[in-house]
SETINU-896753 format. One record per atom (N, C-alpha, C, O): residue in one letter; x, y, z; residue number from 0; atom name. Coordinates in nm, 2 decimals, m for minus. Layout:
a|X|Y|Z|NUM|CA
...
***
This chain:
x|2.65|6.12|2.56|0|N
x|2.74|6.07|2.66|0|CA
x|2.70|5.93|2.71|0|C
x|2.59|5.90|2.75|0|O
x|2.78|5.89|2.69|1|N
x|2.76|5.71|2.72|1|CA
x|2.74|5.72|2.97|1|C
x|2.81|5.78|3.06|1|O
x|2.66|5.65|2.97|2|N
x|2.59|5.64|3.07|2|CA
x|2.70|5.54|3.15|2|C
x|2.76|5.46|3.08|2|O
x|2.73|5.54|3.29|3|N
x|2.81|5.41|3.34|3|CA
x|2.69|5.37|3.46|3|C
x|2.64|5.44|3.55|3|O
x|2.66|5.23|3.42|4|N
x|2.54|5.18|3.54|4|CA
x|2.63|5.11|3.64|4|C
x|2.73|5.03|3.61|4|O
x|2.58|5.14|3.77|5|N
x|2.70|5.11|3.86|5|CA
x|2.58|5.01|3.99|5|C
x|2.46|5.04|3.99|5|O
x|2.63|4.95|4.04|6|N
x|2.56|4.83|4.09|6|CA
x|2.55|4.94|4.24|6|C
x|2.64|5.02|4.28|6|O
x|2.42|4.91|4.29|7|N
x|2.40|5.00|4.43|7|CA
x|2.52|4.94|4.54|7|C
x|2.54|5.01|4.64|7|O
x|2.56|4.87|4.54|8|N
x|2.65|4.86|4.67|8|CA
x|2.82|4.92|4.58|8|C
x|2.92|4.97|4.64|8|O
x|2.81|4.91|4.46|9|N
x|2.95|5.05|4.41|9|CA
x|2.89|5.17|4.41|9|C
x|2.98|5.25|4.41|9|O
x|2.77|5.22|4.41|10|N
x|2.74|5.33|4.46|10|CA
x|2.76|5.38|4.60|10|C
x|2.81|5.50|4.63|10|O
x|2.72|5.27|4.71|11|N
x|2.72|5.29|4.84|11|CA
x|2.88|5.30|4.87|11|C
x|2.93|5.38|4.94|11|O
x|2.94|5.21|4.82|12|N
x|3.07|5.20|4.86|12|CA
x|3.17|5.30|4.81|12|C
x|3.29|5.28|4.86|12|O
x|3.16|5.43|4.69|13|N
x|3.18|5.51|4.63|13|CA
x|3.15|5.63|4.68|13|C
x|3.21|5.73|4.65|13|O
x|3.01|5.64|4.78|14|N
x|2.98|5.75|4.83|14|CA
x|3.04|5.79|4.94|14|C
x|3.08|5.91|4.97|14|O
x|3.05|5.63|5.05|15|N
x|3.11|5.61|5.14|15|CA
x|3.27|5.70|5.14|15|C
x|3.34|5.78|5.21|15|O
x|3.28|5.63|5.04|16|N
x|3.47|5.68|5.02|16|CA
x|3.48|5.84|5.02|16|C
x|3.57|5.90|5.08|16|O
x|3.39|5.89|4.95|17|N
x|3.42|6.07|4.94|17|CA
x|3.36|6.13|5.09|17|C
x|3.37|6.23|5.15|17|O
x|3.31|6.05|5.09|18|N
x|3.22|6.13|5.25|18|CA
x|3.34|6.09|5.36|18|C
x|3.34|6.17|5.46|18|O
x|3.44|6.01|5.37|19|N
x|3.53|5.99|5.43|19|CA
x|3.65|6.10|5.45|19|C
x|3.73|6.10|5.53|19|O
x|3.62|6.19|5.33|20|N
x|3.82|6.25|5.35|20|CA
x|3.84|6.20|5.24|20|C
x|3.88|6.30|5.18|20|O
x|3.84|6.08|5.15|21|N
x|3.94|6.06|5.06|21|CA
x|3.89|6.11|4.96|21|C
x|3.78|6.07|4.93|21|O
x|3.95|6.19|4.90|22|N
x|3.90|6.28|4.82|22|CA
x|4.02|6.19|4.68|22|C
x|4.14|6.16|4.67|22|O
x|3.89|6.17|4.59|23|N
x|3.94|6.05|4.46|23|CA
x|3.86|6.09|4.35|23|C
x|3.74|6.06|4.33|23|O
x|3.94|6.18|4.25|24|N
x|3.89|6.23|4.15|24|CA
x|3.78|6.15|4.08|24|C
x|3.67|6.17|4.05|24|O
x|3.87|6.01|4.05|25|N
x|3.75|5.85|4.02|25|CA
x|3.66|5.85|4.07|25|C
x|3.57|5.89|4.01|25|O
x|3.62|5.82|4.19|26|N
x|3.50|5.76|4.26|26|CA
x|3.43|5.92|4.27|26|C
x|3.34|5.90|4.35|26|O
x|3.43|6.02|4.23|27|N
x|3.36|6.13|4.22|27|CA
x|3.32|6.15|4.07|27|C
x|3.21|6.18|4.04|27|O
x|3.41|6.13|3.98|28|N
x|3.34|6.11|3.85|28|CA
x|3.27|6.00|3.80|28|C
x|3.20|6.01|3.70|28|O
x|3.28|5.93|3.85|29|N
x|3.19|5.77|3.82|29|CA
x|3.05|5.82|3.91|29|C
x|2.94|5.84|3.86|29|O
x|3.08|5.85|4.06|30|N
x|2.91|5.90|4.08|30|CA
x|2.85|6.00|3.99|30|C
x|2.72|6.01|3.98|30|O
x|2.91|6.07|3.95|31|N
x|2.84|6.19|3.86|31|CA
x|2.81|6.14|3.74|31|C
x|2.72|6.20|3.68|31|O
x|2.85|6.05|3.69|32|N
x|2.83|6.02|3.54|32|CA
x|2.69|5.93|3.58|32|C
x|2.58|5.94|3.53|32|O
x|2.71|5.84|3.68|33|N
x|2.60|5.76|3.69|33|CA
x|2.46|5.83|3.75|33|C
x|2.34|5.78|3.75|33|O
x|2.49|5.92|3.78|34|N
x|2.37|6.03|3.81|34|CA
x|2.36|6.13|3.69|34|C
x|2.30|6.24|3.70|34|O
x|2.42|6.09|3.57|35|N
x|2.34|6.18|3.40|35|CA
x|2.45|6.31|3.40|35|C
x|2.47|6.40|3.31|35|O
x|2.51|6.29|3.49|36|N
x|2.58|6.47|3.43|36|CA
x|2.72|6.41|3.33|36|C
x|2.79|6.31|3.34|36|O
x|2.71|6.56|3.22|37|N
x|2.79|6.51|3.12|37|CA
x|2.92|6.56|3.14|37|C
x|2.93|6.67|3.20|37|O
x|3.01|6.51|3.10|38|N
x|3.18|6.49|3.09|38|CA
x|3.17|6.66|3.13|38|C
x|3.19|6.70|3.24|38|O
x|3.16|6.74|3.04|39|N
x|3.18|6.88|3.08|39|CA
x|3.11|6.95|3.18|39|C
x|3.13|7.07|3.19|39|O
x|3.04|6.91|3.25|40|N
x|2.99|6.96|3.37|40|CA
x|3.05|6.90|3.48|40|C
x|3.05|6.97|3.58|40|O
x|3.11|6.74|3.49|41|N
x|3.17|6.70|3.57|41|CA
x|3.30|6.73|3.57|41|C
x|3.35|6.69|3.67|41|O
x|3.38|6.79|3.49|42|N
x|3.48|6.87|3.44|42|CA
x|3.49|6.97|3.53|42|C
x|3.59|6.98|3.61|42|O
x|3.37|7.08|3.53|43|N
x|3.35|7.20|3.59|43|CA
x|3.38|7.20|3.74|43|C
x|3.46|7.26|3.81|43|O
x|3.26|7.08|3.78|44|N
x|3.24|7.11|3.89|44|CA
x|3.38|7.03|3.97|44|C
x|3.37|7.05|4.10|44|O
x|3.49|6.95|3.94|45|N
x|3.55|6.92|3.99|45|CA
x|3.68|6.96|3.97|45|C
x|3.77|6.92|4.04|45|O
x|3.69|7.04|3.86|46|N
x|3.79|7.12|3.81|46|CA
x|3.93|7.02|3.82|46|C
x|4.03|7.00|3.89|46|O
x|3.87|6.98|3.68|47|N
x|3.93|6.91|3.59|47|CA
x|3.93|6.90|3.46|47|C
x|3.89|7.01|3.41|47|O
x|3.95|6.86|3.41|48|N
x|4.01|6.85|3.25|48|CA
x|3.89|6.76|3.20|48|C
x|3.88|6.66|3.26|48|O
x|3.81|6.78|3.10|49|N
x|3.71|6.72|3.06|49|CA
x|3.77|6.57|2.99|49|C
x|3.71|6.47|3.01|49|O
x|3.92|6.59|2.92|50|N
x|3.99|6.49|2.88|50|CA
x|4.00|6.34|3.01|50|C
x|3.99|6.22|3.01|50|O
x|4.03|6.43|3.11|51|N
x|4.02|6.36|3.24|51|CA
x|3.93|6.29|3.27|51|C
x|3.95|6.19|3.33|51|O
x|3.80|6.34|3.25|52|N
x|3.66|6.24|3.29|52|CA
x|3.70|6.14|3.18|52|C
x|3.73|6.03|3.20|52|O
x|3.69|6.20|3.09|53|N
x|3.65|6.07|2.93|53|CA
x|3.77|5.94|2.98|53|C
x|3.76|5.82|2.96|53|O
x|3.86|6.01|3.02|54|N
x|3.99|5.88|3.07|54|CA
x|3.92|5.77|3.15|54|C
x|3.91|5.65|3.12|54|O
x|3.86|5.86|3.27|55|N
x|3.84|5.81|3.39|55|CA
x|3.73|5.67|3.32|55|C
x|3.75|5.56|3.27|55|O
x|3.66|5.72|3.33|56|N
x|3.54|5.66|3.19|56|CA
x|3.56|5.55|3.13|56|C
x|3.50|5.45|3.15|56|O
x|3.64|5.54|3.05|57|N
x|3.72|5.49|2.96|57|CA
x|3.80|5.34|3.03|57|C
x|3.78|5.23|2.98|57|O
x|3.89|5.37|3.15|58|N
x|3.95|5.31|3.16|58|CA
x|3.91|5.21|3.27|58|C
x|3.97|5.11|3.27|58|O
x|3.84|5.22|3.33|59|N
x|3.75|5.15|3.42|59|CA
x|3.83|5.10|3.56|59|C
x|3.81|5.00|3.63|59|O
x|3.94|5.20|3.56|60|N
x|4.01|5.19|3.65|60|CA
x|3.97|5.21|3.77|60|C
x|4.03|5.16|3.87|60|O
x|3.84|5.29|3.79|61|N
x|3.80|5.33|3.96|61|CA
x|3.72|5.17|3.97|61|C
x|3.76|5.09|4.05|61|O
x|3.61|5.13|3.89|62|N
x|3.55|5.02|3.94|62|CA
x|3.65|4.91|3.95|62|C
x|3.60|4.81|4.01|62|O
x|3.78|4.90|3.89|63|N
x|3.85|4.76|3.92|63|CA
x|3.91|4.83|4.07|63|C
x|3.91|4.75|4.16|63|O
x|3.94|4.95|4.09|64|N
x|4.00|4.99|4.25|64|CA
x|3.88|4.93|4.32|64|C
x|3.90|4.86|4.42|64|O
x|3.71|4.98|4.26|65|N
x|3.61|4.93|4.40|65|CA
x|3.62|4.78|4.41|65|C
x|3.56|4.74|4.51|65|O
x|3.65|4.71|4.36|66|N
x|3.63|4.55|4.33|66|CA
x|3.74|4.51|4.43|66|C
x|3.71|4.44|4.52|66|O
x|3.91|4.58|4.39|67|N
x|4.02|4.51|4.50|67|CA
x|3.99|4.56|4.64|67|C
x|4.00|4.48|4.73|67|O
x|3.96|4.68|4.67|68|N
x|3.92|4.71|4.79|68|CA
x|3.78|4.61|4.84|68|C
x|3.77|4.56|4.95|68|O
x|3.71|4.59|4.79|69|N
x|3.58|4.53|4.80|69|CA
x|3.64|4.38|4.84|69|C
x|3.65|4.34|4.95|69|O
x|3.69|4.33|4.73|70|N
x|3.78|4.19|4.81|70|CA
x|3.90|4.18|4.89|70|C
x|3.96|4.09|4.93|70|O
x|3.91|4.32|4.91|71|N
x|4.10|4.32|5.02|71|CA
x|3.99|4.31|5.14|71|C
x|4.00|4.20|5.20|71|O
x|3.88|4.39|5.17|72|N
x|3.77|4.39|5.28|72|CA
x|3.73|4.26|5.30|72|C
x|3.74|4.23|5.42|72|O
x|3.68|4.16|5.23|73|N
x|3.62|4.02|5.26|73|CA
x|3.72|3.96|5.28|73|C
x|3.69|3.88|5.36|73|O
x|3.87|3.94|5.24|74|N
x|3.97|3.84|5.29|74|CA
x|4.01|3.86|5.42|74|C
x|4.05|3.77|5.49|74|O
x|3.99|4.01|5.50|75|N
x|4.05|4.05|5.64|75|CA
x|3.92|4.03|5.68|75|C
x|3.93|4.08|5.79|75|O
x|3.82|3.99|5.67|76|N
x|3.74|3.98|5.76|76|CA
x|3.72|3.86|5.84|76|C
x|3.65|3.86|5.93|76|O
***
């Protein structure tokens, strides 16, 4: 299983988000992948579709979401 290295402030800012309430299938499988666990175990424990992680994975859709939130945050500030 291919590894995703995630920069510590998309870590922090990914942890942040699930500890909040927003519960985001993405930002929960990208932390797990980047902490070694494989497609089928993060499958398990989030009860999802293993097809579903490999997407998630794949499309790099949660880290382009951390990036626009990450710059919607520095334009309002």
């Amino acid at each position: 299983m291919k590894r995703i290295e995630l920069a510590e402030e998309e870590v922090k800012y990914l942890g942040e988000f699930t500890k909040k309430g927003q519960k985001s299938a993405r930002a929960h499988v990208l932390l797990l992948v980047h902490k070694g666990k494989k497609e089928t175990t993060i499958a398990e424990i989030l009860n999802i579709s293993r097809a579903t992680v490999s997407n998630i994975k794949k499309s790099g859709t949660a880290r382009q979401t951390y990036s626009q939130q990450s710059n919607s945050r520095q334009e309002n500030a």
